[in-house]
N, C-alpha and C positions, 0 to 999 in steps of 0.2 A: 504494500500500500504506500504512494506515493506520502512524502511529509507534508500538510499544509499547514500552511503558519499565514499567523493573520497579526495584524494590530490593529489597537481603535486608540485615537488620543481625546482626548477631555480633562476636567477640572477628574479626577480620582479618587475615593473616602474608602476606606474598610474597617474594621476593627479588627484590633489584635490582643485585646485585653479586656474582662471586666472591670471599667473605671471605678467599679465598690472596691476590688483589690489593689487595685495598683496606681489609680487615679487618673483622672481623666485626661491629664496629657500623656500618658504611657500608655495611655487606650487602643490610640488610632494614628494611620498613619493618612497624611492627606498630599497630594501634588496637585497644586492647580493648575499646571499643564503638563498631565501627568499621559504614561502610555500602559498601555496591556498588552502583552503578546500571547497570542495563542497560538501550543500546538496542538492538532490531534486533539482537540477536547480536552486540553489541560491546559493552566496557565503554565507560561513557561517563565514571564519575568513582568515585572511590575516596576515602575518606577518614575523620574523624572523624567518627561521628552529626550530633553537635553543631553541626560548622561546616557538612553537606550539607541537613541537614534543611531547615533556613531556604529555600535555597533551588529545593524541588521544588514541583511542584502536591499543593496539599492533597490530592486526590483519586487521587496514586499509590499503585497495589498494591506494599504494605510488606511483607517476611516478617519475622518477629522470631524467630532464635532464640535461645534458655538454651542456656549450660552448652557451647555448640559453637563451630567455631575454623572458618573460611573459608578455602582456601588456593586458588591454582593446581590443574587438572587435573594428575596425574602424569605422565611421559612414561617408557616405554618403550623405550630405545632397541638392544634385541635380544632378541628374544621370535621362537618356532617356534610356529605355525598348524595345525602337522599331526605335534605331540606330544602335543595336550591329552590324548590316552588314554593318553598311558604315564609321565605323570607321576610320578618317585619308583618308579622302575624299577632293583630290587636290583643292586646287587654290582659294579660293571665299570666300570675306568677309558675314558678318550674313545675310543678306536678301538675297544674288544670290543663297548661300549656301543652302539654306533653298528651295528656289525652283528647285534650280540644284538637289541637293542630297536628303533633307530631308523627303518633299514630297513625292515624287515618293516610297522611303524605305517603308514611314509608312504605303502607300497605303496597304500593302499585307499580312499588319494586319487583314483585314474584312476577313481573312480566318483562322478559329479556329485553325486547324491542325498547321498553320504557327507560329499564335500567340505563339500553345503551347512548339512547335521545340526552340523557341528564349527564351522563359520565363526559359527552361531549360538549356539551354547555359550561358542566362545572370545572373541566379543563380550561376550558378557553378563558371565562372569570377568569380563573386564579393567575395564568401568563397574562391577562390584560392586567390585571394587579401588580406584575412582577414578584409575583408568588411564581419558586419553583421548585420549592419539596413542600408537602404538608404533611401531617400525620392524619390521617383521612378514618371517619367511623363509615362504616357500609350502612347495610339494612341486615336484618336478620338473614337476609336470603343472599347466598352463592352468590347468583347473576350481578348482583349489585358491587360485589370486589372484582367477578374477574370483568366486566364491561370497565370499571376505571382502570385495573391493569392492562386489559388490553389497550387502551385511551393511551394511556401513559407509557407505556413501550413501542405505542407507535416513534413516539418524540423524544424517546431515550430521556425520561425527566427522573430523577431523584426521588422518589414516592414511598411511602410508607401505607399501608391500609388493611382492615379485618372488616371481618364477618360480627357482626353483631349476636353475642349470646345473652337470650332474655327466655328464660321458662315458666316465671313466673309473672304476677302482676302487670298484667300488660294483655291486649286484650287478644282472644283466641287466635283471630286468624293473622298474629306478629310474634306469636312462641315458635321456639324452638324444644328440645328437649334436651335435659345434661346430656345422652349420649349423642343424638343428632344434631348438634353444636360443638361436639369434640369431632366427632368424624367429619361433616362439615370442614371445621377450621384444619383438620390435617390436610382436606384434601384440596386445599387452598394453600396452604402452608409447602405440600410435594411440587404443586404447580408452580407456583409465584415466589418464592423466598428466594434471595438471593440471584433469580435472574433477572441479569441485566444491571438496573441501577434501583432494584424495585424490592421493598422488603413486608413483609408481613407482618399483622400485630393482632395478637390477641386481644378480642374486646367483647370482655363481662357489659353493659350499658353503663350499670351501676350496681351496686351490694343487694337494692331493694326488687330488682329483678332478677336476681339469681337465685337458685337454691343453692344451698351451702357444698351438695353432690356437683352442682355447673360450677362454682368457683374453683372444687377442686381438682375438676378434669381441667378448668385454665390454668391452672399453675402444674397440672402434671407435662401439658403443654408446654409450659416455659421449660420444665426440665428434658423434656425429649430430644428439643431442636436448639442448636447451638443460636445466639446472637437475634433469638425474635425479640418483637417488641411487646408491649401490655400497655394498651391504655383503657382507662374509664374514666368516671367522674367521683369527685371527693368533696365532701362539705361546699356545694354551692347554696343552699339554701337552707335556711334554720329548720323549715317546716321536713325536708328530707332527713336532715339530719336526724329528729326526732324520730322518724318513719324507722330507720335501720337500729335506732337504740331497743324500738319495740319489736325490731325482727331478729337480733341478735345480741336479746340479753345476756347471753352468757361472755361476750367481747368488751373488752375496757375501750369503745367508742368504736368510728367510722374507720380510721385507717388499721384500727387493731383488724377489723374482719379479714381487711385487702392481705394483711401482716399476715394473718394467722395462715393464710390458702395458698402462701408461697407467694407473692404476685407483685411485691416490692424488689427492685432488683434495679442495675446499672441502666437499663429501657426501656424502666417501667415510667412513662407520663403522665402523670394524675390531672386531671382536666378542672380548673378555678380556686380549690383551696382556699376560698374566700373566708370560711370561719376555723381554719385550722389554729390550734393551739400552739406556744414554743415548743413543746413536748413533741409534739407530731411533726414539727417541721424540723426537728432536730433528728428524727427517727428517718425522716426521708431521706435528709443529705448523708444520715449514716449508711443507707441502703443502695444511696448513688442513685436514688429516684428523682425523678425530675417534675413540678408543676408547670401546666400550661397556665398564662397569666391572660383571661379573658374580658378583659375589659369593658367593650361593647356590652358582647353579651350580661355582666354582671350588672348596668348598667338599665339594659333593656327589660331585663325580666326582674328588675328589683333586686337581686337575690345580695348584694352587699358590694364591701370594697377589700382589694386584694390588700392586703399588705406586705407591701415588696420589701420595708426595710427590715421585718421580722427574718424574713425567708435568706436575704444579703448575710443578717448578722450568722444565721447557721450555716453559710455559705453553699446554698442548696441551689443548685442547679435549675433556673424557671426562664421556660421561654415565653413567645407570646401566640395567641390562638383568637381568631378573630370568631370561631366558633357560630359560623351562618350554621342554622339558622337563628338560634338565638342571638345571635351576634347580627347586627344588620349591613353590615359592609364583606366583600372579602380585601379589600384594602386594606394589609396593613398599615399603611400612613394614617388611613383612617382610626385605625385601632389607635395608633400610638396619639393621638389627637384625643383620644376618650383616655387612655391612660395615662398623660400628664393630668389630666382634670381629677382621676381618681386620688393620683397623691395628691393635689393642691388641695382634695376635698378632705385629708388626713394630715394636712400642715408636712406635708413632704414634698419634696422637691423631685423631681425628673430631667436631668439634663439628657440635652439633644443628640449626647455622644452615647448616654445610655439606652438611650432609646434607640438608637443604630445597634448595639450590641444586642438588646432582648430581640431584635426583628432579623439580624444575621448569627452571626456568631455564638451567640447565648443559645437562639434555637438549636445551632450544632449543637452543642456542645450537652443539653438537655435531651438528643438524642443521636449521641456520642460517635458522630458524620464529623467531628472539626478537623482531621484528617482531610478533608472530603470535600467539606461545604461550608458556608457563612464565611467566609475570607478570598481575597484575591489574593493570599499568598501562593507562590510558585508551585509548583507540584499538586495544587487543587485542582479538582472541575471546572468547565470555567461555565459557570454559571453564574452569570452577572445583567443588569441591568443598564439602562442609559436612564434616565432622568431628565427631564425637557424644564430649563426654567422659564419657557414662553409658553407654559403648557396652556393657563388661560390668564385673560386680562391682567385678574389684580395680582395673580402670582407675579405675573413679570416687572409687573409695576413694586411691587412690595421688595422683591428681591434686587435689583436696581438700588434700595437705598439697605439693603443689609451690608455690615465692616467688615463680617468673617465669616468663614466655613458654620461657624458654633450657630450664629446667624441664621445663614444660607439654610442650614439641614433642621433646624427648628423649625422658620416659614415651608419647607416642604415639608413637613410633617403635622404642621395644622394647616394650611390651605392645600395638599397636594391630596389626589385621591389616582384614580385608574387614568384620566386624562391625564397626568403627568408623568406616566411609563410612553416612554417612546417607541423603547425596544427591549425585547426579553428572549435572553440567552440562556441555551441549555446545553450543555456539553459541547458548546462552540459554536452551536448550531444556531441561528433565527428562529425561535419559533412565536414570535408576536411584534407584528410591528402594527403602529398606531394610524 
């Protein structure tokens, strides 16, 4: 195979550090006339124009562009497959919501054609977002993971995704059963893990839909297959949380269940965490568990406010999760726009460099791809973005009087949404232009 090498130059941003550790100028590296080379689907060098130029062949294909900023592909790390149609769905906190709307949507999963109409739409979202890995929940049914794996192996994208296990509470024709949710998810698991750039995750919904027999065929699962993933959801809502105290008296609380069934682990994602305790959050980062930080959604359905500095001080691993459909955007800019308002609503602060890390590098690194993904460091993927600062009026206009990068990445993070992705890169490749 012939070598192709490419460069793009622009204003450059990445992150290379969490600024809670190390501080915010050892964070990030920035060039604002900075280049990217790619080979083969990996970055090969990252740097100054200046000092790279020198050294490429006269005759490589250059892009140049104005006016635009370079970053990391976004990641994703809790988004639903088989909400895209009810996005921003009136009125009801997490449990009515879930049987009013949610339900009913996923039901129409069990029909292939449907499954594949939605896995195509919800692709296309997430690259018009510059989203390019997410941690993806299915529907109960098969068809609903491999329709997005096949989606997503068309485009060689970074993915992560399960089959949804729920045998109990939840209404007849959206159960599964402990054994036909283990056999199911294996036979998802022999298909899809590991090929290509595509990996698997085991997913309970939550504790109040499983029986304690389906929790522990997921965690026999975690132990079968080397490197899968586990996501569910943890304390987003007061009223759930009480739900699982009366379904699992005999457990000292909500992440004790997930604890007790094996299911905490170095890729294991817990989804909101929004009323977790220090105790719990100090047991995640001992586990190497990571929480999706949903903003949006925590916002939209009531259910509370995350607290990030809790989670920093036990230095626990939390990405961010724009979690459509309770979440009403798939833009993460969007998201990160709802979660600076959440810390300002807790007298906390959010800098704009932080917020670049939960939306690249922190998502790695919460589902432990920073080898991989969330950095334009050399030997990664090159899954990266362009950034358009003339995306609409007041952007350009706003940005025109920003002094600094701290500036610049702020204003696109409170006015910037899916208009402001120009172009979205996936293993080198084009796969969204605006």
């Amino acid at each position: 195979m012939p070598l192709t090498r490419k460069a793009y130059r622009a204003a450059i941003l990445h992150s290379i550090a969490d600024p809670a550790e190390e501080g915010i100028e050892a964070s990030y590296e920035y060039f604002a006339d900075g280049l990217l080379v790619i080979e083969n689907g990996q970055i090969s060098a990252v740097g100054h124009a200046g000092d790279l130029l020198p050294t490429l062949p006269a005759d490589i294909d250059i892009t140049h562009y104005q006016d635009a900023l370079i970053t990391p592909g976004l990641i994703d790390t809790h988004i639903h497959l088989p909400q895209t149609g009810m996005v921003g769905a009136y009125g009801e906190q997490l449990l009515d919501w879930l049987n009013t709307y949610t339900f009913p949507c996923e039901s129409q999963f069990a029909d292939k054609a449907h499954a594949e109409e939605v896995a195509d739409i919800f692709i296309k979202e997430l690259l018009r977002n510059g989203t390019t890995t997410a941690l993806v929940f299915g529907s109960v049914h098969p068809q609903s993971v491999n329709a997005f794996f096949e989606a997503a192996e068309k485009l060689d994208l970074r993915m992560i995704a399960g089959k949804v296990m729920m045998d109990r509470n939840a209404p007849d024709y959206l159960t599964d059963t402990a054994e036909s949710g283990y056999q199911q998810s294996k036979a998802l698991i022999e298909r899809w893990h590991g090929k290509g750039r595509l990996h698997y995750a085991v997913t309970p919904r939550f504790a109040p839909t499983s029986t304690p027999e389906q929790l522990a065929l997921a965690g026999q699962l975690l132990g079968e297959y080397p490197d899968l993933y586990l996501q569910t959801h943890i304390s987003e809502n007061k009223q759930e949380i009480e739900w699982v105290k009366a379904l699992f008296p005999e457990r000292n609380g909500y992440l004790d269940v997930y604890d007790h069934y094996k299911l905490l682990g170095e890729r294991s994602v817990f989804a909101h965490g929004v009323h977790l305790c220090d105790e719990e959050c100090a047991r995640l980062a001992e586990t190497g568990s990571a929480v999706a930080f949903c903003p949006t959604s925590n916002l939209f359905l009531g259910s509370g406010l995350f607290n990030l500095p809790m989670a920093e001080k036990h230095k626990l691993n939390v990405g961010l999760g724009t979690d459509v459909g309770g979440g009403t955007s798939f833009s993460l800019l969007q998201t990160l726009n709802e979660a600076y308002k959440v810390m300002q609503l807790q007298g906390a602060r959010l800098s704009p460099f932080k917020s670049l890390y939960l939306a690249t590098l922190g998502g790695a690194r919460a589902l432990r791809l920073e080898d991989k993904i969330g950095t334009l460091q050399p030997g990664t993927e090159a899954d990266f973005l362009v950034l358009d600062y003339n995306a609409t009026p007041l952007l350009s206009y706003r940005l025109k009087q920003a002094k600094d990068i701290a500036e610049t990445l702020f204003v696109l993070m409170t006015l910037g949404d899916d208009r402001t992705v120009m172009q979205t890169y996936a293993a080198g490749q084009l796969v969204h232009q605006r």
